[in-house]
Backbone atoms as SQL, in Angstrom:
CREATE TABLE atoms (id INTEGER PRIMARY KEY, chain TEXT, resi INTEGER, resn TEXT, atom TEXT, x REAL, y REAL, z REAL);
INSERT INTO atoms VALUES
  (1, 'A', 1, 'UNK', 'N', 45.177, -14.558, -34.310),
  (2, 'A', 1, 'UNK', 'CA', 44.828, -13.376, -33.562),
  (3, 'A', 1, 'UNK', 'C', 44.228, -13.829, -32.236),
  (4, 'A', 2, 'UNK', 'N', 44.787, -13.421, -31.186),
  (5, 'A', 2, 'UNK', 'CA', 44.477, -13.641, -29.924),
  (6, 'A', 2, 'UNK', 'C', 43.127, -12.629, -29.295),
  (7, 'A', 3, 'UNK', 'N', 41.961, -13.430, -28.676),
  (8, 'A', 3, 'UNK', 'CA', 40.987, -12.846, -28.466),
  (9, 'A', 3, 'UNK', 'C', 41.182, -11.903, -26.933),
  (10, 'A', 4, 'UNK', 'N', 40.117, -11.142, -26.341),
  (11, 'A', 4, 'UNK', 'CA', 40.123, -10.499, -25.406),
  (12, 'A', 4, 'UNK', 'C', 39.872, -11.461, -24.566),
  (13, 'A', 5, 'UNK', 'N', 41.098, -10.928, -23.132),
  (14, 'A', 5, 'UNK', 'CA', 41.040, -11.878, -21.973),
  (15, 'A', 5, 'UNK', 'C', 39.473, -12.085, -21.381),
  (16, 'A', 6, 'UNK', 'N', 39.112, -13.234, -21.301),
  (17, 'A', 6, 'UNK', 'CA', 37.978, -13.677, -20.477),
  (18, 'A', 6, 'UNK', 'C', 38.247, -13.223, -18.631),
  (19, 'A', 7, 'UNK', 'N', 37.666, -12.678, -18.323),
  (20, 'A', 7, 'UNK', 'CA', 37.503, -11.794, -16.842),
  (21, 'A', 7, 'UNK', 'C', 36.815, -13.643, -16.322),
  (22, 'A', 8, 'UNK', 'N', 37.379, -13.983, -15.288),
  (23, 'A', 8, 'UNK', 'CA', 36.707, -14.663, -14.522),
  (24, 'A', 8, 'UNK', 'C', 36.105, -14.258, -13.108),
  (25, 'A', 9, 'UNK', 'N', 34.659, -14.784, -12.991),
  (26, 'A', 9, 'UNK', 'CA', 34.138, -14.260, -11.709),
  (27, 'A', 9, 'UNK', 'C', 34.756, -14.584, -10.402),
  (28, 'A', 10, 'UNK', 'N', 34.897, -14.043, -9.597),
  (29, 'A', 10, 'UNK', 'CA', 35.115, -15.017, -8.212),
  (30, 'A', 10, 'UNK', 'C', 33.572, -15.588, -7.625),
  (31, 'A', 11, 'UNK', 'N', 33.839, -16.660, -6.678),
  (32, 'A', 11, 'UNK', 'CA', 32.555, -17.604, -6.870),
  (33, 'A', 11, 'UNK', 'C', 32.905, -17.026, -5.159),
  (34, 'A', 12, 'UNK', 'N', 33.764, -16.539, -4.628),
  (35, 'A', 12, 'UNK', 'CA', 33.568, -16.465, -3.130),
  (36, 'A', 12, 'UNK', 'C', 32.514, -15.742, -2.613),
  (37, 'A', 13, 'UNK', 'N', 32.276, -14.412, -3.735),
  (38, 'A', 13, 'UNK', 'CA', 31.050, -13.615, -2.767),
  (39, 'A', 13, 'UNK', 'C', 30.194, -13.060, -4.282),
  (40, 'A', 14, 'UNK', 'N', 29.221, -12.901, -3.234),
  (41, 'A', 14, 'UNK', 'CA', 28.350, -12.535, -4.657),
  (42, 'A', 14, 'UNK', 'C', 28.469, -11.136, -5.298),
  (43, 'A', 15, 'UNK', 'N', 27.920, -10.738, -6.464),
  (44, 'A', 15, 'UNK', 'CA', 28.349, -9.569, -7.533),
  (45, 'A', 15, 'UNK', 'C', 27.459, -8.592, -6.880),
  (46, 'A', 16, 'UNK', 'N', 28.444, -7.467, -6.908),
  (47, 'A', 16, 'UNK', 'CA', 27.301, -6.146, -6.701),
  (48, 'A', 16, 'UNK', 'C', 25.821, -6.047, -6.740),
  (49, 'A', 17, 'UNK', 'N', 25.631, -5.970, -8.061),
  (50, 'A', 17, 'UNK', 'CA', 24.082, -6.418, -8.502),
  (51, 'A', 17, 'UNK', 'C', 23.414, -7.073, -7.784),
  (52, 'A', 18, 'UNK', 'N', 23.934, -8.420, -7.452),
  (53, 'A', 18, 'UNK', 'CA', 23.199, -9.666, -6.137),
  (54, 'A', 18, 'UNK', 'C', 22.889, -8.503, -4.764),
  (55, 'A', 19, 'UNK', 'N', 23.874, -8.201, -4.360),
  (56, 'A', 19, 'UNK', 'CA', 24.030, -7.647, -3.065),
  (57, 'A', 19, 'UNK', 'C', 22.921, -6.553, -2.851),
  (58, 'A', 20, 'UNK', 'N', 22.703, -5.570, -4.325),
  (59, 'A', 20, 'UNK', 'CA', 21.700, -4.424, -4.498),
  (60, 'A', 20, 'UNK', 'C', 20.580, -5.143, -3.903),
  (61, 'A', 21, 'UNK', 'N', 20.150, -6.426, -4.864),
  (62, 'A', 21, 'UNK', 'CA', 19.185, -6.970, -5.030),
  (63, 'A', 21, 'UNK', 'C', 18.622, -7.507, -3.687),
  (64, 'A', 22, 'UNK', 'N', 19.266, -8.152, -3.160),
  (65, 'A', 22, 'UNK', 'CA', 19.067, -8.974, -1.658),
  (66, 'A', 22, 'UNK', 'C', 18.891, -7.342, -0.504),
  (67, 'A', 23, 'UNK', 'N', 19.630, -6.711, -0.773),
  (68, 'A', 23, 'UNK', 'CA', 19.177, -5.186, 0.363),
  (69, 'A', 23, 'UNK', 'C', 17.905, -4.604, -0.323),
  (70, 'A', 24, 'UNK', 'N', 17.943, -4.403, -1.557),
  (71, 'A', 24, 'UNK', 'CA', 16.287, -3.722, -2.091),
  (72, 'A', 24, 'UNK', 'C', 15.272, -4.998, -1.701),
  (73, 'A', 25, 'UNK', 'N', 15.627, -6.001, -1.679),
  (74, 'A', 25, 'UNK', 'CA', 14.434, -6.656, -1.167),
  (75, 'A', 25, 'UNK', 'C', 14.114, -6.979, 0.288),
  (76, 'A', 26, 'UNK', 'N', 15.147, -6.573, 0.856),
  (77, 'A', 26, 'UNK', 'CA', 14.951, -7.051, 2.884),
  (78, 'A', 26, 'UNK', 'C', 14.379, -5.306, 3.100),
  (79, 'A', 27, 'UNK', 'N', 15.013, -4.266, 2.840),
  (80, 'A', 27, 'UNK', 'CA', 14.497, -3.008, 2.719),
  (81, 'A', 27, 'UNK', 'C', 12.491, -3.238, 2.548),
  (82, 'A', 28, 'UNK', 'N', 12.481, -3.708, 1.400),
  (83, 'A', 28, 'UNK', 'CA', 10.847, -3.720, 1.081),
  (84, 'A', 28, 'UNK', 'C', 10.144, -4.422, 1.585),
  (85, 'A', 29, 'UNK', 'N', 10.573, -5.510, 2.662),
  (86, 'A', 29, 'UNK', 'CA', 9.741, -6.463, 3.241),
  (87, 'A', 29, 'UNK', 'C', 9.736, -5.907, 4.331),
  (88, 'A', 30, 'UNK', 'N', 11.075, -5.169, 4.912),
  (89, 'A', 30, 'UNK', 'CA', 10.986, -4.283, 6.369),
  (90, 'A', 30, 'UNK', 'C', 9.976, -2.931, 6.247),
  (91, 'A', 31, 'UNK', 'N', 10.469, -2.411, 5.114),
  (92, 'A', 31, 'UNK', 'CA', 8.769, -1.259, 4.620),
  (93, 'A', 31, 'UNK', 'C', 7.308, -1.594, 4.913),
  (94, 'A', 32, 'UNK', 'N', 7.022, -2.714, 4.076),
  (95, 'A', 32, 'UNK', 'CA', 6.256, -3.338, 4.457),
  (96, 'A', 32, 'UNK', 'C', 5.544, -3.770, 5.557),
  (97, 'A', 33, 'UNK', 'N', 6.244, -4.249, 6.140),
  (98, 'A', 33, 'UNK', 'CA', 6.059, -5.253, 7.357),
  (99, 'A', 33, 'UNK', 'C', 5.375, -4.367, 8.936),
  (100, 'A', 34, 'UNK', 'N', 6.466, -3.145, 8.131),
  (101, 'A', 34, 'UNK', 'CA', 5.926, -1.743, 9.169),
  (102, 'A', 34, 'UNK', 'C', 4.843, -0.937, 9.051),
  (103, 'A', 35, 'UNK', 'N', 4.759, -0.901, 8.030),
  (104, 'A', 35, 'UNK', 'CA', 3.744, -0.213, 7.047),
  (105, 'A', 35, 'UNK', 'C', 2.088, -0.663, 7.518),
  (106, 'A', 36, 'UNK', 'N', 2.446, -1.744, 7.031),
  (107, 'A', 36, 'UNK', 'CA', 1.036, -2.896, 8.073),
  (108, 'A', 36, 'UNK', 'C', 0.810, -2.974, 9.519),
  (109, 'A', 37, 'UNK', 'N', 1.525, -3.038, 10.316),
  (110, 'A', 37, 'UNK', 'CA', 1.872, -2.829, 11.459),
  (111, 'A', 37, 'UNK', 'C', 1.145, -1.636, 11.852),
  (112, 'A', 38, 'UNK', 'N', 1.490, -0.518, 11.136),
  (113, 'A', 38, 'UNK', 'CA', 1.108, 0.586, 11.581),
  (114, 'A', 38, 'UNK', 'C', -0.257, 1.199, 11.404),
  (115, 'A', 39, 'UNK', 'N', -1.115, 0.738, 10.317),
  (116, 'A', 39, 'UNK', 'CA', -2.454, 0.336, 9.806),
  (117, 'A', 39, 'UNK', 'C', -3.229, -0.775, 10.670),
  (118, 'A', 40, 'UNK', 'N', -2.556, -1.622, 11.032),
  (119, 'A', 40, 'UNK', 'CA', -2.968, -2.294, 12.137),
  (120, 'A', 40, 'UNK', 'C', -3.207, -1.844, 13.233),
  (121, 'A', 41, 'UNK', 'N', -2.216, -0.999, 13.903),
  (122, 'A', 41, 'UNK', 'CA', -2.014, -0.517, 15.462),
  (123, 'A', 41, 'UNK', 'C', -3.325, 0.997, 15.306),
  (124, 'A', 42, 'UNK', 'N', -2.962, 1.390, 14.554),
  (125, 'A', 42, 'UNK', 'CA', -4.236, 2.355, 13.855),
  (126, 'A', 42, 'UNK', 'C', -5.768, 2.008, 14.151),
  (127, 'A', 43, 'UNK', 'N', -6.031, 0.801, 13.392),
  (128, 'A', 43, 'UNK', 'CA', -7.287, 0.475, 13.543),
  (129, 'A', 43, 'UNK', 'C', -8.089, 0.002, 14.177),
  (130, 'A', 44, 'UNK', 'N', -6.932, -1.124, 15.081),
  (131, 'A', 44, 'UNK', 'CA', -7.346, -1.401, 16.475),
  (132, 'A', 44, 'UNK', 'C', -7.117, -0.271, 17.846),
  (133, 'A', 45, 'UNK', 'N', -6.205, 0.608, 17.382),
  (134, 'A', 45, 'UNK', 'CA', -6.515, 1.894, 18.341),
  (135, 'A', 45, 'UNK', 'C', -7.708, 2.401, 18.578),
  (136, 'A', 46, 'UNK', 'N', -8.332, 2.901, 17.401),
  (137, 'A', 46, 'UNK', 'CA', -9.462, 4.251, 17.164),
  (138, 'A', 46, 'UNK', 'C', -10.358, 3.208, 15.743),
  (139, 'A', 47, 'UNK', 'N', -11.456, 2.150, 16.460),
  (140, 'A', 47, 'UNK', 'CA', -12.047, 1.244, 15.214),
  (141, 'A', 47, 'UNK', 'C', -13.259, 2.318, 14.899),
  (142, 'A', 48, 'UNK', 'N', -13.509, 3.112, 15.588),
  (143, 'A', 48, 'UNK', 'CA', -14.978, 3.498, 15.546),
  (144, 'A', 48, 'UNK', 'C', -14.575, 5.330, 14.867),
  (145, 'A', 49, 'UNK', 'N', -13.268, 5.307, 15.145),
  (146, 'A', 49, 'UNK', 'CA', -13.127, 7.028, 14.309),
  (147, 'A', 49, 'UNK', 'C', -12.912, 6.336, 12.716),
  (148, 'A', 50, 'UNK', 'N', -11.821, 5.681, 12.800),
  (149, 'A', 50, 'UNK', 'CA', -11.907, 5.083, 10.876),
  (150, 'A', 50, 'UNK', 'C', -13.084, 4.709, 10.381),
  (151, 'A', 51, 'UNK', 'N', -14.147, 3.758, 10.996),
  (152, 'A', 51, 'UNK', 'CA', -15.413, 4.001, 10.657),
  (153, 'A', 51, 'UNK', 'C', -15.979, 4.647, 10.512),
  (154, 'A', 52, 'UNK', 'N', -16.123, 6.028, 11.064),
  (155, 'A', 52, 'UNK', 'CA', -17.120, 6.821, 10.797),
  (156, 'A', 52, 'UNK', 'C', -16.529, 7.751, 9.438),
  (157, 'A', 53, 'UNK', 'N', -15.011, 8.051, 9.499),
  (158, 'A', 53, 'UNK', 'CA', -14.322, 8.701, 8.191),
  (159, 'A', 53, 'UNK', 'C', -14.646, 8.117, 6.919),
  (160, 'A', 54, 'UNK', 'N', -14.506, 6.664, 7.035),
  (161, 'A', 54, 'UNK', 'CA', -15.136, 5.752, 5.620),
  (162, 'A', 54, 'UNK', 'C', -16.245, 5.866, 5.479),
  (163, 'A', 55, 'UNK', 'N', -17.392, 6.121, 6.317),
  (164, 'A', 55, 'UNK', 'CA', -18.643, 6.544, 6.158),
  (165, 'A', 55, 'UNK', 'C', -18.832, 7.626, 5.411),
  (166, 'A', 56, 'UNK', 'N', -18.157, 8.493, 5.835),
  (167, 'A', 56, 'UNK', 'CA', -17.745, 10.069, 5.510),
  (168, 'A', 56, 'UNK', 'C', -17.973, 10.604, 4.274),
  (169, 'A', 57, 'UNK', 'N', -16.583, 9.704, 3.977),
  (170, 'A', 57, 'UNK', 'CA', -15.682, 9.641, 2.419),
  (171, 'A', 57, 'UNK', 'C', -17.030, 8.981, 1.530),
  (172, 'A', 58, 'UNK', 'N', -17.577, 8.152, 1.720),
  (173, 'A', 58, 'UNK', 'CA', -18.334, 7.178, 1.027),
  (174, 'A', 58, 'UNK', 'C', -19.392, 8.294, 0.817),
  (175, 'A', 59, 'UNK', 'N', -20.208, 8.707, 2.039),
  (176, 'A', 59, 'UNK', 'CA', -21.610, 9.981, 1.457),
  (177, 'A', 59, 'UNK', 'C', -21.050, 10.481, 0.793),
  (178, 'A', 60, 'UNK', 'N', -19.512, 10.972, 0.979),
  (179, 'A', 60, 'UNK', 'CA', -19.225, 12.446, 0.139),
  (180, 'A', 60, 'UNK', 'C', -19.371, 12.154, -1.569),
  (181, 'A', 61, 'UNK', 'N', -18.855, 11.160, -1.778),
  (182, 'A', 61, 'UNK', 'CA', -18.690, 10.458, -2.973),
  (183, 'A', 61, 'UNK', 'C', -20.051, 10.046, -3.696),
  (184, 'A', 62, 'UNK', 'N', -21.052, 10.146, -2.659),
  (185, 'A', 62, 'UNK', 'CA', -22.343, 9.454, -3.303),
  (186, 'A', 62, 'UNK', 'C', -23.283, 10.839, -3.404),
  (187, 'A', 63, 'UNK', 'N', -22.782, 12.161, -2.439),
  (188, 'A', 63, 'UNK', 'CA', -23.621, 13.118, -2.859),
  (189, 'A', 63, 'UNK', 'C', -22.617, 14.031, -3.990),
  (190, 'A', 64, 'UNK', 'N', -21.801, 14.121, -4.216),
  (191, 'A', 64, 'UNK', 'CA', -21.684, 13.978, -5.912),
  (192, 'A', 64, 'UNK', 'C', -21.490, 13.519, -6.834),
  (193, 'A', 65, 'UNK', 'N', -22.653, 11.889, -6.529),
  (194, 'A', 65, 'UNK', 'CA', -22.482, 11.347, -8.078),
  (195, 'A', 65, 'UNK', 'C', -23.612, 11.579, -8.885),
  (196, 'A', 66, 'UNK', 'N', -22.979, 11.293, -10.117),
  (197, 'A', 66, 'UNK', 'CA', -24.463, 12.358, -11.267),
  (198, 'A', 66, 'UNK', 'C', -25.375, 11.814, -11.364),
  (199, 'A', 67, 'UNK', 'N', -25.471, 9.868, -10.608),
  (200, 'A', 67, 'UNK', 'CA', -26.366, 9.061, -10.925),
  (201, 'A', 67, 'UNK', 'C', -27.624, 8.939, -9.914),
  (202, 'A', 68, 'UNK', 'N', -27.071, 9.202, -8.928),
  (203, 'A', 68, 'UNK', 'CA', -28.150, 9.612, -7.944),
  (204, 'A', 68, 'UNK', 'C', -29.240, 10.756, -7.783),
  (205, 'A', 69, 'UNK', 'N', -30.193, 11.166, -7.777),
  (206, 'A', 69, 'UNK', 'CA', -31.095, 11.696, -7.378),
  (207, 'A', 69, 'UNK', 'C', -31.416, 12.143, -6.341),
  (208, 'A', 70, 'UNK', 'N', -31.855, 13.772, -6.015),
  (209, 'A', 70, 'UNK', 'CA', -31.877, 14.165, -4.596),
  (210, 'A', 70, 'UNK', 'C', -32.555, 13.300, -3.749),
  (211, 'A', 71, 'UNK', 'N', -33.669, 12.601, -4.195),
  (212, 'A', 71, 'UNK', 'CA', -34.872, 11.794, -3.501),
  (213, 'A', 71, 'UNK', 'C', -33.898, 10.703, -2.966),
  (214, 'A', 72, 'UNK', 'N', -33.084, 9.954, -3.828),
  (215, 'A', 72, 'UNK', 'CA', -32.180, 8.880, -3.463),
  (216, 'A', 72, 'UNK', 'C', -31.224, 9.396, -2.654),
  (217, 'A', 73, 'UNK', 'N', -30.575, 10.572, -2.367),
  (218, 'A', 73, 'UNK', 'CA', -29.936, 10.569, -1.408),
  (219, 'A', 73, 'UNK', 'C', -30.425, 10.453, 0.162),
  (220, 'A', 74, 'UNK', 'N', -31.575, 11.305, -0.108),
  (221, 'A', 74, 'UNK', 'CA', -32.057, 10.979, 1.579),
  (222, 'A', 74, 'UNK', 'C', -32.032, 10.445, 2.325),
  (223, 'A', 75, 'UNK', 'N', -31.863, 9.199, 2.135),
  (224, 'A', 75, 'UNK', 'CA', -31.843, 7.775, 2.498),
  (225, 'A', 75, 'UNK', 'C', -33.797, 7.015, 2.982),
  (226, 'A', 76, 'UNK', 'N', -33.534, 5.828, 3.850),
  (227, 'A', 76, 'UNK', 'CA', -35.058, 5.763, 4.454),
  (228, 'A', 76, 'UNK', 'C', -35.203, 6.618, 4.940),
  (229, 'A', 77, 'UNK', 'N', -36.489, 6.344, 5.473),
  (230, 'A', 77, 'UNK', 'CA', -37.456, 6.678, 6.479),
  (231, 'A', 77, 'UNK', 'C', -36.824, 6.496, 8.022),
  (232, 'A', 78, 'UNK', 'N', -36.989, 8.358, 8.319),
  (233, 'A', 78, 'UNK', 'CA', -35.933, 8.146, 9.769),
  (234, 'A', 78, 'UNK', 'C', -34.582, 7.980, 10.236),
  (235, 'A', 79, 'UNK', 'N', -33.826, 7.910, 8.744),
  (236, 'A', 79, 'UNK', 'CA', -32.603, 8.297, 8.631),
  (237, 'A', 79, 'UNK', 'C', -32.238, 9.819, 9.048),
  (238, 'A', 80, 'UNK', 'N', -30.936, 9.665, 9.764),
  (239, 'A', 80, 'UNK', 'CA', -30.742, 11.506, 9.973),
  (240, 'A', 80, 'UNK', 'C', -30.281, 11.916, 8.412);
């Protein structure tokens, strides 16, 4: 009994799959690459507005946590 023909690959170019693989990954390094770029160009634009938003975000987060105490939020002496 004669088995099923063996399919041979061609070795000239690479398989679909390869090809997916090599574009999903130049795709994600170009995502990337921009992505940062743009977080970069951001922060050295406007250093002192992202600072003050992370400031922001950070009180907001600390005046509702359950562990703190009104007295502890106040901050020092002479704080606004």
């Amino acid at each position: 009994m004669k088995g099923l023909p063996v399919m041979k690959h061609d070795a000239a170019g690479p398989t679909l799959l390869r090809q997916l693989t090599y574009r999903l990954v130049a795709f994600t390094l170009v995502f990337a690459v921009l992505d940062i770029g743009l977080v970069v160009w951001t922060y050295v634009s406007q250093p002192e507005a992202l600072g003050e938003q992370l400031l922001t975000l950070e009180a907001s987060k600390l005046e509702h946590s359950p562990v703190l105490t009104p007295d502890e939020l106040t901050g020092p002496p002479g704080a606004p």
